[in-house]
N, C-alpha and C positions, 0 to 999 in steps of 0.2 A: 814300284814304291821306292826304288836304291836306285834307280837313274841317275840320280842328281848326288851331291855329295849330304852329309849331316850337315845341318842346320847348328848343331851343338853336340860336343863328345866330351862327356866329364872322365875323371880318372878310375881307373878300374877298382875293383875291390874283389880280397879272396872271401869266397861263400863258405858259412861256416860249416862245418861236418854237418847238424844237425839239418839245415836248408839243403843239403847238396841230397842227403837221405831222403827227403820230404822229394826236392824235384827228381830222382831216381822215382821214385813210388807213383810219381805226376804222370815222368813216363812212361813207365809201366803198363797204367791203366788207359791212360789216353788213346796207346796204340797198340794196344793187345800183344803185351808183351811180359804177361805176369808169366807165362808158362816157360817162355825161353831163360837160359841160363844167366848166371846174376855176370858171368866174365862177359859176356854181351851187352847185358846194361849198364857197366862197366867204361865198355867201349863208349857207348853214347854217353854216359855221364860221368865223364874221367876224374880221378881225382885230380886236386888242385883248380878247382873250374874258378873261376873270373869271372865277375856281373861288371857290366860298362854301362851305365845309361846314355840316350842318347834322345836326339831330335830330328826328325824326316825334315827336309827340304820343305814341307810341310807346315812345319811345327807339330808332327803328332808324335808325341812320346813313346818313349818303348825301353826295351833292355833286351842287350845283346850277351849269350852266356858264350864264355870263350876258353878252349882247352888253355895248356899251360905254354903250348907253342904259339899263341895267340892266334889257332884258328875258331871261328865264331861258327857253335855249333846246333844253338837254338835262339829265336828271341820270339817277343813281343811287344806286340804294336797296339797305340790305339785305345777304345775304350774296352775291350777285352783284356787285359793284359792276364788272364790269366789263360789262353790261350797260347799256349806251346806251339812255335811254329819250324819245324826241323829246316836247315841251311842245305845246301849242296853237300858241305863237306859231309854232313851228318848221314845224307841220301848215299852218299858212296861208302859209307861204312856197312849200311845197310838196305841193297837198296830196295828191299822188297817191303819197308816202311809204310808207304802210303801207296794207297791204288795208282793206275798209272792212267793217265792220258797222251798219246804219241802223234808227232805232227811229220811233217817231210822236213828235213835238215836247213833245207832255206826258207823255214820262217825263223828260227831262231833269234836270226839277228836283227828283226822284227823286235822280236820279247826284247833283246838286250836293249833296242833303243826304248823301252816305254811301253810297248803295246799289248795288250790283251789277248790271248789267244780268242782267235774267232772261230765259229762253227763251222765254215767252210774248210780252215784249217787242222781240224781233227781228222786224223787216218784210225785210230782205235781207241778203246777204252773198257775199261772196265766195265761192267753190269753192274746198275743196282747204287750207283752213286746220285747220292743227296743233293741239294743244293747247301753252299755253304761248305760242302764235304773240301777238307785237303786233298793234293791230289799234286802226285810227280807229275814232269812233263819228260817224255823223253824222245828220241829218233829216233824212227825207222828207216829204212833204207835197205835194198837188196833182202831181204829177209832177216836181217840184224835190226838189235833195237841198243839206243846208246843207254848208257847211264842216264840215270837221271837229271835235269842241265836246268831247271825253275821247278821251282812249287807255288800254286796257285790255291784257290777256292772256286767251287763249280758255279758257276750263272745260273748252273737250271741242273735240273733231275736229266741225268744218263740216257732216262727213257725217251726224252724229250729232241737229243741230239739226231735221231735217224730221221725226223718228222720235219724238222724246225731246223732250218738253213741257214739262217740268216739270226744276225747277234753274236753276244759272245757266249764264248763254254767255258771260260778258264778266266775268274781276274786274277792279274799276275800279284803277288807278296816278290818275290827273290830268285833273281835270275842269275846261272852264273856268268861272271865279268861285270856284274852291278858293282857299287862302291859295298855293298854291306860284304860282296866274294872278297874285293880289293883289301878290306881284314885283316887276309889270312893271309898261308903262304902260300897259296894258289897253287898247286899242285900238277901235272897231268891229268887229263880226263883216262879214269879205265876204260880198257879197252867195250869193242861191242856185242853183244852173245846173239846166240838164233836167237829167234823169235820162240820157238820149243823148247830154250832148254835156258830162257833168261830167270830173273830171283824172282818176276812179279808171276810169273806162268808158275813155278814153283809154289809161291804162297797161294797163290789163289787157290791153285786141286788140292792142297792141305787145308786148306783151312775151312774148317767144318761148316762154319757160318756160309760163306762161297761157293756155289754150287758149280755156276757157270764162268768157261772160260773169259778173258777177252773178248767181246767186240770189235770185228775189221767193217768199216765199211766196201762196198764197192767202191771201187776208182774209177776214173772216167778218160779219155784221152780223145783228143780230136785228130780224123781226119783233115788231108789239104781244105779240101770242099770245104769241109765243117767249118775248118779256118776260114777261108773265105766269105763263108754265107754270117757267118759272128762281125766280119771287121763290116760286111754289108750293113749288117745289123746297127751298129755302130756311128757308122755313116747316117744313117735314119736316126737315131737320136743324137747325135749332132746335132743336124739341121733340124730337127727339134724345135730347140733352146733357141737357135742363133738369129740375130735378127739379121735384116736384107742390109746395114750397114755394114757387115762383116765383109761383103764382097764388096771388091776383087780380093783376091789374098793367095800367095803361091802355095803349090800343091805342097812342099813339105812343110809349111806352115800349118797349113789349114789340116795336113795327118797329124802332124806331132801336138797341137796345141790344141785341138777341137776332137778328132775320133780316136786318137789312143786314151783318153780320157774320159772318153765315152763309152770305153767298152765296157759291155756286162760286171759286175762286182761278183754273180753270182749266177756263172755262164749255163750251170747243168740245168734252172730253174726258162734262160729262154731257148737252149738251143740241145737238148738230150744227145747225147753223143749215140751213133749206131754201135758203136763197136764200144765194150766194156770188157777188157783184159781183166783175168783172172789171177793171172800167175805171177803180177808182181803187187802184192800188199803196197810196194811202197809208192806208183804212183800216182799223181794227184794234178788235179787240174790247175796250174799256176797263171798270173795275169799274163805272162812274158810268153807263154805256148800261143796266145794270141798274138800271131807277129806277123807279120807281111812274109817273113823269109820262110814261116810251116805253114803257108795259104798257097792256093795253084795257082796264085799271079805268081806274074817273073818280078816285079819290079812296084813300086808306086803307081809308075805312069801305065801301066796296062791295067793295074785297079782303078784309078781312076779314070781311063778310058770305058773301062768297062760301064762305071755308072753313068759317065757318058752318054754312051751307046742305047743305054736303057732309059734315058732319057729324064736322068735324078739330076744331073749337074751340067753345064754350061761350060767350055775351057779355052783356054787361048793358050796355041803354040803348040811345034811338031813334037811328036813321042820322044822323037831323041833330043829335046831338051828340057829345061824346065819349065814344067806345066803350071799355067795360072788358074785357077778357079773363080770365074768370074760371076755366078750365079747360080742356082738351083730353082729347079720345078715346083714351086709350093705344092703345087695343084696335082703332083704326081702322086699314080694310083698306091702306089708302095705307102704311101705319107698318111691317104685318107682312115684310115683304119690300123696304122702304129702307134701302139704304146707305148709309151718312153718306159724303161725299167732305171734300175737302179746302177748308176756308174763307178767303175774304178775312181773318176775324181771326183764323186760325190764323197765317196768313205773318206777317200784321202782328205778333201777339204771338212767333213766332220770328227776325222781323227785331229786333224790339225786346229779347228778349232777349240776340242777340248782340251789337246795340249796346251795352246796359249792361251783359254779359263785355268789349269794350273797355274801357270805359270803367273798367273794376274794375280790368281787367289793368295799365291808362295809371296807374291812381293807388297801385295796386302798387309801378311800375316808378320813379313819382315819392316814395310813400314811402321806398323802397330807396334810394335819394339825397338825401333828405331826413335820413334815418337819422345822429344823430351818432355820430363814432368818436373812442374816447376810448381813450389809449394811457398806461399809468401809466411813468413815466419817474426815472431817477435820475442826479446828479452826484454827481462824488466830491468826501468834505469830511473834515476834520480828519485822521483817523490811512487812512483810504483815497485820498488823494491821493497819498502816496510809493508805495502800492501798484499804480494804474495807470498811476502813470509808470514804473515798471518794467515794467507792461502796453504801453507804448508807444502809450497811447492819452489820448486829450484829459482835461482834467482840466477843462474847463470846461463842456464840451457834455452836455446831458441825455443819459443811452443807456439802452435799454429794456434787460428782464431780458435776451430772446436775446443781446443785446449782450456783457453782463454776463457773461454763462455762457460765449458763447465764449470771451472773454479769457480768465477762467478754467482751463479747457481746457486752450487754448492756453497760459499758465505753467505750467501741471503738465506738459504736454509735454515744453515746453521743461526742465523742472528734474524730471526722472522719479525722482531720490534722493526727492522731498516724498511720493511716492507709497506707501504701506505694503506690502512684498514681501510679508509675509501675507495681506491683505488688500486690494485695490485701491480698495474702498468706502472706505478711510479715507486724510488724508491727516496725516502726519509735519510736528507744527508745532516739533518739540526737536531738529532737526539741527541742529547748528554749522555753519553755511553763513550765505550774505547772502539766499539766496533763502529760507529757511525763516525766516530773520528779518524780512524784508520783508511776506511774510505774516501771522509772527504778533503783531507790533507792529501792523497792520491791523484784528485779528481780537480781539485785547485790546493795548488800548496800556499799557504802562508807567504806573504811579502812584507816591504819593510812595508807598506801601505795601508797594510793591514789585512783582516779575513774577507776576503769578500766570496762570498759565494750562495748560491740559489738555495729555498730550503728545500725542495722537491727536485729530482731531476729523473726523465723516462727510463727506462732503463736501455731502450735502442742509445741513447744518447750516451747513457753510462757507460757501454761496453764503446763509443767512440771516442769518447774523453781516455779511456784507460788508455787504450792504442795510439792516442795522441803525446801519452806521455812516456811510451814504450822507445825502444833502439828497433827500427827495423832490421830484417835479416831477409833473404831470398833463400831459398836449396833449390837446384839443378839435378836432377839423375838423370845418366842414358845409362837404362840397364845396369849394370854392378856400377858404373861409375857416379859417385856424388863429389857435388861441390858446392858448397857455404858460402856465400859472401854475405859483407854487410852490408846495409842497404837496403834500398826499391829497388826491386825487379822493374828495369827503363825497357819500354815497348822497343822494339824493331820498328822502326818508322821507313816506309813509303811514301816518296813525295814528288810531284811534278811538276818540271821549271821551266817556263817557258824564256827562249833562247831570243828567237827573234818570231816575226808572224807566221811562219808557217814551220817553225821546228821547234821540239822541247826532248825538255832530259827526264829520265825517272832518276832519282837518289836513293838509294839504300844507306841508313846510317845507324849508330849505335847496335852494331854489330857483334861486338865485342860478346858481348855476356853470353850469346849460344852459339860460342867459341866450340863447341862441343862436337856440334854439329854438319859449321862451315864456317870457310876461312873466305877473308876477304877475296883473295887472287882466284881460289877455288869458284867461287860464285862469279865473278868478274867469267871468266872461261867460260862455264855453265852458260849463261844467260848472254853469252855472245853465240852463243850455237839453238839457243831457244829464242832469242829475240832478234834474231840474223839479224845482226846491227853491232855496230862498235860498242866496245865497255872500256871503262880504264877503273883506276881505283886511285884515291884521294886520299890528303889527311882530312881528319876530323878539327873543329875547334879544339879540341880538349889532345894533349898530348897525348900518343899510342892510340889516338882511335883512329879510324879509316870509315869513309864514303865508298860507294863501289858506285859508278853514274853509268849510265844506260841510254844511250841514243835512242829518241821516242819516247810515247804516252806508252810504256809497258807495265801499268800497275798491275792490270791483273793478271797474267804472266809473270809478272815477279811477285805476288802473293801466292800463287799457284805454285810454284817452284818453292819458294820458302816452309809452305804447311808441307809439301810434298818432305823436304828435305827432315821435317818431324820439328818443328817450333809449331805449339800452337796457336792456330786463328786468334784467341782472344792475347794473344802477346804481341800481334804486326796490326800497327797502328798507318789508316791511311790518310795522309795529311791531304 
């Protein structure tokens, strides 16, 4: 969730006594902690605490609660916020807090970049865990388990993980070395305890709800052979996939870019290890155990001699140099009856996919706020000034059309004679009244020529004559920034010049006004890298404007680029 940095960090604030009591009481209850001592709840809920709010990379809201040293000791995220979420630092104070889930030490740096703890990568856990349930992550190793180093939420019910291999067990909230750790003052990790004598094996035989210890599962480890017979394995879904244009291609091509990629995602499901070690909890079957160097080949070239031999693959050139692989056996017995399983780079390219759906979604959520918003606006002037001070409303301040119309409205209301009994679409600008004269000295003022004016007029028409006699005005905001001009909001115009018969320019002109945005030279650069072609930048007819011109027919490319950049579509005009 904190892979990325905040999106927004506003300034902190001290939480009153009376809130700081209430979230002590929060924590209390949330994690069965009414019974321990109040200098413990203390610890977790220090005086002096700090609320910050902030913004996920995301855009999803939250608040983070911060000691007085500025380490960040709970937040929340999201549409829960009243969900308490304990930090690392919070875990090391206490860390027998939330039940535990433990992995081998080299996934960790997995969780630090973004990842999910998956179900292959659970070595223990608790009984009896929820889905949704909080839950520390910690290391095992040698019989030592670390501190607690992420807290997640469970994917699935506890009971679930012995049966069900495949998914995740753990989505991650807060890992430590994310930006939300980066807070604080980052500390040393404590040290690592047994596994018999750690705080979570502690709480659990105390605690009366808790019956049963931990959950280890068995571990798994491969023989040479076993290695061998997997990267075979491997080999047959390779050739799978691959179609007969693949070949020729040299032997460490065709390993490094087609069968390590191919290997099992989830080896114990196609190839059952014989031998299953007791005596080390901590080990675990990793992608990288699958390796040429713990298989009973010497080398590449005697692996692929081997399938060779067996009559899977085709090859050119002696052992002792580099092997080419120039074809495969379709029709080989191995092939007729293999099922392809699931691959290391199948995960990998659907972890990477949903990364880069975040990452689309995040620049989405930051164009969507980037996006300027442009409101046309109007004051009253000359002969519509007496008119909306009979309106009862400012004669100074811009007001938008809704604006406009209501006042409107609201004087025909008020004066229901202006309105036509025959007709309610029109309204009576010839009554002898002040109200019907207020109006229509507004709507056509007095000349020396005299009164000329209609004795009906619509009232679509009315609210266009008013605005005819108005001062227009434009407002610009990007986010907190606004800007007022006076004036018509002028389109961004896109236009295309033909040069001579087989070449033309695009122009980009009247620029100026979502100055906010992008800058002439800015865009010129931009669109020399999007429309591979020369840009230069121009003056304008009108003094301080500029042209940006564009080698080629690139309108839509240069429309494309401008909405991207947050002016709206209906403000870029294409000549």
């Amino acid at each position: 969730m904190f892979k990325k940095p905040f999106a927004q960090v506003k300034t902190t604030t001290t939480i009153r006594r009376s809130d700081r009591k209430k979230l002590k009481q929060k924590v209390a209850a949330a994690f069965n902690l009414e019974a321990v001592d109040d200098t413990e709840l203390e610890l977790l809920v220090p005086e002096g605490l700090q609320s910050l709010k902030f913004s996920t990379h995301l855009k999803e809201p939250g608040v983070v609660y911060l000691s007085v040293d500025g380490d960040p000791l709970w937040f929340t995220v999201g549409k829960k916020p009243e969900d308490l979420i304990p930090t690392v630092y919070t875990l090391w104070k206490r860390q027998s807090l939330l039940p535990i889930v433990s992995t081998p030490p080299q996934v960790i740096d997995a969780l630090i970049g973004g990842a999910d703890l998956m179900i292959p990568g659970v070595t223990s856990y608790t009984r009896g865990l929820a889905t949704d349930q909080l839950v520390a992550i910690c290391t095992t190793r040698n019989g030592s388990i670390s501190a607690p180093l992420a807290v997640g939420r469970m994917a699935l019910p506890s009971d679930e993980l012995a049966d069900d291999q495949r998914g995740k067990a753990v989505r991650l909230l807060h890992v430590w070395k994310d930006h939300m750790w980066d807070i604080g003052s980052k500390p040393a990790s404590p040290p690592e305890t047994q596994i018999n004598e750690s705080p979570t094996a502690v709480a659990v035989t105390n605690d009366a709800k808790a019956v049963e210890p931990p959950h280890t599962p068995k571990s798994h480890i491969y023989s040479p052979d076993e290695v061998s017979q997997l990267l075979h394995l491997s080999l047959l879904n390779a050739i799978a996939t691959l179609p007969p244009s693949t070949f020729p291609i040299s032997g460490n091509a065709f390993f490094t870019s087609h069968i390590i990629p191919s290997r099992p995602a989830f080896p114990f499901h196609v190839l059952p290890p014989t031998v299953v070690p007791q005596e080390d909890p901590s080990v675990e079957v990793q992608r990288a155990e699958i390796a040429m160097k713990n298989s009973s080949h010497r080398n590449l070239n005697a692996f692929l001699k081997a399938a060779e031999k067996s009559g899977l693959l085709t090859l050119k050139g002696s052992p002792k140099q580099a092997l080419t692989v120039t074809g495969v056996n379709a029709k080989h017995a191995g092939l007729e009856h293999f099922r392809p399983f699931p691959s290391v780079g199948q995960i990998e390219k659907k972890e990477a996919r949903r990364e880069k759906m975040e990452e689309e979604q995040a620049a989405q959520e930051q164009l969507k706020n980037m996006t300027l918003e442009i409101r046309e606006l109007w004051t009253p002037h000359g002969s519509t000034v007496a008119l909306f001070e009979a309106f009862e409303m400012s004669t100074s301040e811009p007001l938008t059309l809704s604006d406009i119309r209501s006042a409107v409205n609201a004087y025909l209301k008020k004066h229901p004679d202006l309105i036509n009994k025959f007709d309610p679409a029109y309204v009576t600008l010839s009554a002898p009244d002040a109200a019907s004269e207020t109006l229509r000295n507004a709507l056509y003022p007095p000349t020396r020529q005299g009164d000329d004016h209609p004795e009906f007029i619509k009232r679509t028409d009315l609210m266009k004559r008013i605005l005819t006699h108005m001062q227009e005005w434009h407002e610009i905001r990007l986010q907190d920034n606004v800007c007022l001009r006076k004036g018509k909001i002028r389109h961004l115009t896109v236009s295309s010049k033909a040069r001579n018969r087989n070449k033309a320019t695009t122009l980009i002109s009247q620029i100026e006004p979502y100055d906010m945005v992008i800058q002439p030279e800015q865009m010129a650069e931009d669109l020399r890298k999007i429309c591979a072609g020369s840009t230069s930048v121009t003056n304008g007819r009108t003094k301080g404007t500029h042209k940006v011109v564009v080698q080629g027919k690139q309108e839509k490319l240069v429309v494309d680029y401008l909405v991207g950049r947050g002016i709206p579509r209906r403000f870029i005009h294409e000549d």
